[in-house]
KEMIMAR-476014 format. One record per residue (C-alpha): x, y, z; residue in three letters; residue number from 1. Coordinates in Angstrom, 2 decimals, decimal comma, m for minus. Each point is the difference from the previous one (the first is absolute). Example, Ala and Ser with C-alpha at 12.3 -4.5 7.8 and 13.67 -1.06 7.14 Angstrom:
// KEMIMAR-476014
+---------+---------+---------+------+-----+
|       u |       v |       w | code | pos |
+---------+---------+---------+------+-----+
|   12,30 |   m4,50 |    7,80 |  ala |   1 |
|    1,37 |    3,44 |   m0,66 |  ser |   2 |
+---------+---------+---------+------+-----+
// end
This chain:
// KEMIMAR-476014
+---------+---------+---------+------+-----+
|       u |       v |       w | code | pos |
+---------+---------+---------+------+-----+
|    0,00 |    0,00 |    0,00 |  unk |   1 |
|    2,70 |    2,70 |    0,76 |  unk |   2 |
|    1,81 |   m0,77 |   m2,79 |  unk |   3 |
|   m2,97 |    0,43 |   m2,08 |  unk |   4 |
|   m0,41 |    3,20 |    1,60 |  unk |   5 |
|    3,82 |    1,26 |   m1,15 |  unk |   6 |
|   m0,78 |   m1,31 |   m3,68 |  unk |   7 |
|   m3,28 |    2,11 |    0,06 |  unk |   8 |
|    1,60 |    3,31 |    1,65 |  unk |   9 |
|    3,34 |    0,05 |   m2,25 |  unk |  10 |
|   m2,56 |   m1,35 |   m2,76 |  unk |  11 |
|   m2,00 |    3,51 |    0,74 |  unk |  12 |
|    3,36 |    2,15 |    0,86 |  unk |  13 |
|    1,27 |   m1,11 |   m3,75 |  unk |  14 |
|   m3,04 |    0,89 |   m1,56 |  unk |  15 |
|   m0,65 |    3,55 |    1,52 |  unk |  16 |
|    3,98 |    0,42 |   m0,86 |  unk |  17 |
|   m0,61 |   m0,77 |   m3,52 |  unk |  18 |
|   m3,19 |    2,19 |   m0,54 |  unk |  19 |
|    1,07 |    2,70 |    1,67 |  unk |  20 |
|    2,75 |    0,18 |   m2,73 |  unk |  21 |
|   m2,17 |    0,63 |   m3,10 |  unk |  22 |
|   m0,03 |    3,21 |   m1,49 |  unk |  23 |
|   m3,63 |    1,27 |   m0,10 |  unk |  24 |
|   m0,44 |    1,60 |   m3,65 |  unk |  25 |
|   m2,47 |    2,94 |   m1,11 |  unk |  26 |
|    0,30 |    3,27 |   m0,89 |  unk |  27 |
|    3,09 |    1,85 |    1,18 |  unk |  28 |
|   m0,46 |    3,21 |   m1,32 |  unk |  29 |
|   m1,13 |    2,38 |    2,57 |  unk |  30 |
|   m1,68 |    2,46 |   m3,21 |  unk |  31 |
|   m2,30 |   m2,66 |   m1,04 |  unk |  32 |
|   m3,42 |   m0,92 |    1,30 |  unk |  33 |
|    0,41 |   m3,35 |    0,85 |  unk |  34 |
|    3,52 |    0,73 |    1,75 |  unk |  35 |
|    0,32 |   m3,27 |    2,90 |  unk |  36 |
|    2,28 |    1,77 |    3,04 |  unk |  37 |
|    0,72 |   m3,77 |    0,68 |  unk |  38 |
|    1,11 |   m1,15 |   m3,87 |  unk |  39 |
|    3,68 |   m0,86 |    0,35 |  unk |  40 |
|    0,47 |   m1,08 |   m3,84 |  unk |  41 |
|   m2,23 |    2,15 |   m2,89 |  unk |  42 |
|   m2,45 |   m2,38 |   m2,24 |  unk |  43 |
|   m0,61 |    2,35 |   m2,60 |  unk |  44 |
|   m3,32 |    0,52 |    0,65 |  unk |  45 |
|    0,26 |    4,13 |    1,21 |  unk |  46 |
|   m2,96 |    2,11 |   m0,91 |  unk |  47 |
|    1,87 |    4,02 |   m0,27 |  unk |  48 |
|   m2,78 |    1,95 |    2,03 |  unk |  49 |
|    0,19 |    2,56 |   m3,28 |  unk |  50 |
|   m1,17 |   m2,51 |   m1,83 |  unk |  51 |
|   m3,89 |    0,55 |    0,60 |  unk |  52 |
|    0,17 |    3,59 |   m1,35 |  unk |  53 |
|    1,66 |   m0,42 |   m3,05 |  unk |  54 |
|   m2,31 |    0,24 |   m3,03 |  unk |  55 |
|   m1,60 |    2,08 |   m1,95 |  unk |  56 |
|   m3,07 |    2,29 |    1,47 |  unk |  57 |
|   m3,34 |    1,89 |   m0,83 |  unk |  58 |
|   m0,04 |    3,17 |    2,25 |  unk |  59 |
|   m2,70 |    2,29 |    1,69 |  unk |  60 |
|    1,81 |    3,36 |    1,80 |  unk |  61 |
|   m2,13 |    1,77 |    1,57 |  unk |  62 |
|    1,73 |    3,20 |    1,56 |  unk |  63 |
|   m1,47 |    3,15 |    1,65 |  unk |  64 |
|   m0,48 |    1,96 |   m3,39 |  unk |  65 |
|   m0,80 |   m3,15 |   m2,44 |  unk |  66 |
|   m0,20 |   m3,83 |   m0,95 |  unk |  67 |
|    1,94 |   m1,39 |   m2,74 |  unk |  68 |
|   m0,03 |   m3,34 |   m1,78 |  unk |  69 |
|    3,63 |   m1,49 |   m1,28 |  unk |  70 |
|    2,02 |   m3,34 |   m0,14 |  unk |  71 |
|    3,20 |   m0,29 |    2,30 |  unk |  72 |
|    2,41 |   m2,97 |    0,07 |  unk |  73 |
|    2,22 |   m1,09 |    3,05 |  unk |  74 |
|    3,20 |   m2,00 |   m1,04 |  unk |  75 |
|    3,00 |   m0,66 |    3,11 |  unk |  76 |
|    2,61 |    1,98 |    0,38 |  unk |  77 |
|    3,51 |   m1,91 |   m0,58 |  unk |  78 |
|    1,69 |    2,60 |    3,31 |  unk |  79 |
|   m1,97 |   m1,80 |    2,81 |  unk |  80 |
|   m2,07 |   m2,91 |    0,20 |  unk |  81 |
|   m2,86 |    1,56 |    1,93 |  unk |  82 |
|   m0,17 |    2,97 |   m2,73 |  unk |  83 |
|   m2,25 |    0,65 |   m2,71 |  unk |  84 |
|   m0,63 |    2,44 |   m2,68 |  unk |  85 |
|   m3,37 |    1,17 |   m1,03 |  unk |  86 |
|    0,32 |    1,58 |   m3,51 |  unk |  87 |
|   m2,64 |    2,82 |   m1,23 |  unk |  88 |
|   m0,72 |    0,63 |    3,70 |  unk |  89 |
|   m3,02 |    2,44 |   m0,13 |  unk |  90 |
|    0,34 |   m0,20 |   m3,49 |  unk |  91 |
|    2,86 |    2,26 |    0,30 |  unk |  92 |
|    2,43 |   m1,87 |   m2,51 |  unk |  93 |
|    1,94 |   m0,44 |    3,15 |  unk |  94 |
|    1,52 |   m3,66 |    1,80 |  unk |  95 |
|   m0,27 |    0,75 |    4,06 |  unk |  96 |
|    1,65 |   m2,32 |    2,09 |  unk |  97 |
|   m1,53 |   m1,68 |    3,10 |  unk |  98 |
|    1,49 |   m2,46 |    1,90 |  unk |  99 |
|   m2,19 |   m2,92 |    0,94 |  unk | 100 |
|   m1,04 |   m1,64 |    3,74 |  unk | 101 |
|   m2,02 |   m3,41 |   m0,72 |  unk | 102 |
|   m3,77 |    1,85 |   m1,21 |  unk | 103 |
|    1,38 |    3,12 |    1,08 |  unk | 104 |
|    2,02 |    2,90 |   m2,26 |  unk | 105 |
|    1,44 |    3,26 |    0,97 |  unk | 106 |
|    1,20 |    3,13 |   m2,77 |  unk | 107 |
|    2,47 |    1,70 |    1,23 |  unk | 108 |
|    0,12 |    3,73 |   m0,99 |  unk | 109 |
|    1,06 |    0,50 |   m2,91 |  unk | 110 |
|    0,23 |    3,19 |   m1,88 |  unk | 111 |
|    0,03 |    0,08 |   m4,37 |  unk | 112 |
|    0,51 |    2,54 |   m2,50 |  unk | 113 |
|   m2,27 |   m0,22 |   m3,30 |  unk | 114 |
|    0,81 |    2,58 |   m2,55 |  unk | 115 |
|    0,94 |    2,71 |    3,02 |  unk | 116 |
|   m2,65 |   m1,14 |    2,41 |  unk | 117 |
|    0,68 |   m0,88 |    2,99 |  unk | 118 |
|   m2,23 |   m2,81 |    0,90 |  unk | 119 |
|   m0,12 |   m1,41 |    3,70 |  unk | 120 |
|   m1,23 |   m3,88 |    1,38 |  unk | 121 |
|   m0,25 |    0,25 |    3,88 |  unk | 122 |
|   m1,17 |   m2,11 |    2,83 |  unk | 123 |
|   m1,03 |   m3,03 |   m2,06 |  unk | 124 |
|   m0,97 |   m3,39 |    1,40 |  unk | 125 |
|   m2,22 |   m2,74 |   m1,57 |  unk | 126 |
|   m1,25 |   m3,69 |    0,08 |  unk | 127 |
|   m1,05 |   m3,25 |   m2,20 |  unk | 128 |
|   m2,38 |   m1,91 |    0,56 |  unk | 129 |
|   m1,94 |   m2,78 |   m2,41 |  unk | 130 |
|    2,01 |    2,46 |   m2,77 |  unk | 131 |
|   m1,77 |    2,92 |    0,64 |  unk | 132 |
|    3,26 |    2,84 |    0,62 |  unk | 133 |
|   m1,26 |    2,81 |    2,12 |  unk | 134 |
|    2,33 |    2,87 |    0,91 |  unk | 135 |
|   m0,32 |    3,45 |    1,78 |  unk | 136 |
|    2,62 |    2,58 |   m1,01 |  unk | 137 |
|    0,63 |    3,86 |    0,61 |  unk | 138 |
|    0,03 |    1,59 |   m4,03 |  unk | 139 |
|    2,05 |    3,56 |   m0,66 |  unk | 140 |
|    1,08 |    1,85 |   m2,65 |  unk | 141 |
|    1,95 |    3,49 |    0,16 |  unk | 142 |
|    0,03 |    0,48 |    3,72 |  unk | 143 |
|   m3,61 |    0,26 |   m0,73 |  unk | 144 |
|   m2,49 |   m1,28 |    3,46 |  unk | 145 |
|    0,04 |   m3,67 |   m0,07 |  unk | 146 |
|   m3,07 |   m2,28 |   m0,86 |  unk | 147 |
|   m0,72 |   m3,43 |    1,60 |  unk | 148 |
|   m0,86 |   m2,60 |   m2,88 |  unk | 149 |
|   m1,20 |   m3,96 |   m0,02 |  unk | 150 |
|    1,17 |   m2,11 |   m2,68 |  unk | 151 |
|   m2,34 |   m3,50 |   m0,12 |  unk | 152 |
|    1,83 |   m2,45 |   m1,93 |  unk | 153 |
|   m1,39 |   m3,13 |   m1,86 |  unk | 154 |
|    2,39 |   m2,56 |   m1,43 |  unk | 155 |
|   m0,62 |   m1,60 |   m3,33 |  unk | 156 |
+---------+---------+---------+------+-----+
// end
């Protein structure tokens, strides 16, 4: 009986040895969605959190003074992997850069000149969800009072 009792405990011992030294794989890429804290080796299978906003969009903008209708596309920026850029932003002709937190984006400020104007993006922050892109932004031009304006996004 004892000695069946040695077999069973270095029998147990071995095996929690053994497990214990298998890598656990996932995701090991902390800008993805599916990032796994615990993956020691990477299995390929990394989603880049950008990824859902990429694409092509039909736009709404409704700001203080008027709505407008125009198509935007979002491609990822090759500087940082949680950074996008949305081209024709406010149908504008201009790329603004965001930088992207799982269903969450925030613009920077960032400040353009078009053909001697001085055209301002403030304050922006947005989110995805179901891909419908909604984002809130500050809108200047010329030092002139700024406006608040609501861009609702629909990916197609």
């Amino acid at each position: 009986m004892r000695n069946s009792i040695y077999k069973f405990v270095l029998f147990f011992s071995l095996l929690v040895v053994l497990t214990s030294c298998i890598d656990r794989e996932g995701c090991t890429d902390p800008a993805s969605d599916n990032f796994d804290i615990n993956a020691e080796i990477d299995n390929g299978t990394c989603i880049p959190m950008t990824e859902k906003f990429l694409g092509l969009y039909d736009v709404q903008e409704d700001c203080e003074y008027d709505t407008y209708l125009y198509p935007m596309s979002i491609y990822a920026s090759f500087q940082d992997p949680f950074e996008i850029v949305i081209t024709n932003f406010g149908d504008l002709s201009i790329d603004v850069y965001a930088l992207v937190d799982r269903n969450f984006l925030v613009i920077p400020d960032q400040i353009f000149l078009d053909n001697g104007d001085e055209i301002a993006i403030l304050d922006g922050d947005g989110e995805i969800l179901n891909g419908v892109l909604s984002i809130r932004y500050l809108y200047g031009q010329n030092g002139s009072p700024v406006e608040l304006c609501r861009i609702d996004a629909q990916q197609f």
